[in-house]
N, C-alpha and C positions, 0 to 999 in steps of 0.2 A: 570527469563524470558528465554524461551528459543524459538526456529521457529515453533514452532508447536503450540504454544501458541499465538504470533505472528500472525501466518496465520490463528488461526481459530478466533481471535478476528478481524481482517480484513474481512472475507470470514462472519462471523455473519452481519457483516453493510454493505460491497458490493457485495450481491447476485449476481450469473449470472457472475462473474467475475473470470478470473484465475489470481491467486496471488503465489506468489515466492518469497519466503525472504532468505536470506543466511544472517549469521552473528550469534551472539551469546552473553551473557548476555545485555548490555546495548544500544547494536552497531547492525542497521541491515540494512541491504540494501533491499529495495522491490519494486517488480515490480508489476504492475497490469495492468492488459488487462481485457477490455468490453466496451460494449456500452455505460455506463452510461458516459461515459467519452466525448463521440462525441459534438462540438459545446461547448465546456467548454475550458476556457480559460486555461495555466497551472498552475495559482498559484487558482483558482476555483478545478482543479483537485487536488492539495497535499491537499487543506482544505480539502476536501472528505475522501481522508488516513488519514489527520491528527484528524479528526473528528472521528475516529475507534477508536483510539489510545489514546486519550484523559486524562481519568486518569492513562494511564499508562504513562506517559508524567509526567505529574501532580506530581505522589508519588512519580518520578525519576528511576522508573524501565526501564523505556528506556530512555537512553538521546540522540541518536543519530542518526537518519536516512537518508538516501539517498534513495529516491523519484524517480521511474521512471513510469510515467503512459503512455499507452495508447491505441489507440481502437484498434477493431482485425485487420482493413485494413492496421494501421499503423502499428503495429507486424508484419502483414504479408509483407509489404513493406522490412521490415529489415533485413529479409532471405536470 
């Protein structure tokens, strides 16, 4: 597994979203921004990441992520 792999199995299930993963074999860190997130509680938003990622979870090609979601106002707030 490597980030490009990563990002485009996340970027297939959350359209419209900008996604960013740093990390490398089993370990990755990712962020995502969009709207689909708005009015979503946060453990409602990592289902949604974790819901991409599913069987690669599963067959243990990823074991390990850190979670950061949120919408564009909030990204933009953090600037």
């Amino acid at each position: 597994m490597d980030q490009a792999t990563v990002t485009a199995l996340l970027a297939a299930q959350l359209t419209e979203c900008e996604i960013q993963v740093q990390g490398s074999g089993d370990r990755y860190d990712i962020t995502v921004i969009g709207d689909i997130f708005a009015g979503k509680r946060p453990v409602q938003r990592q289902q949604l990441v974790y819901a991409a990622l599913a069987e690669q979870i599963a067959a243990g090609a990823i074991h390990a992520v850190n979670i950061r979601t949120f919408t564009p106002e909030q990204w933009q707030d953090l600037s």
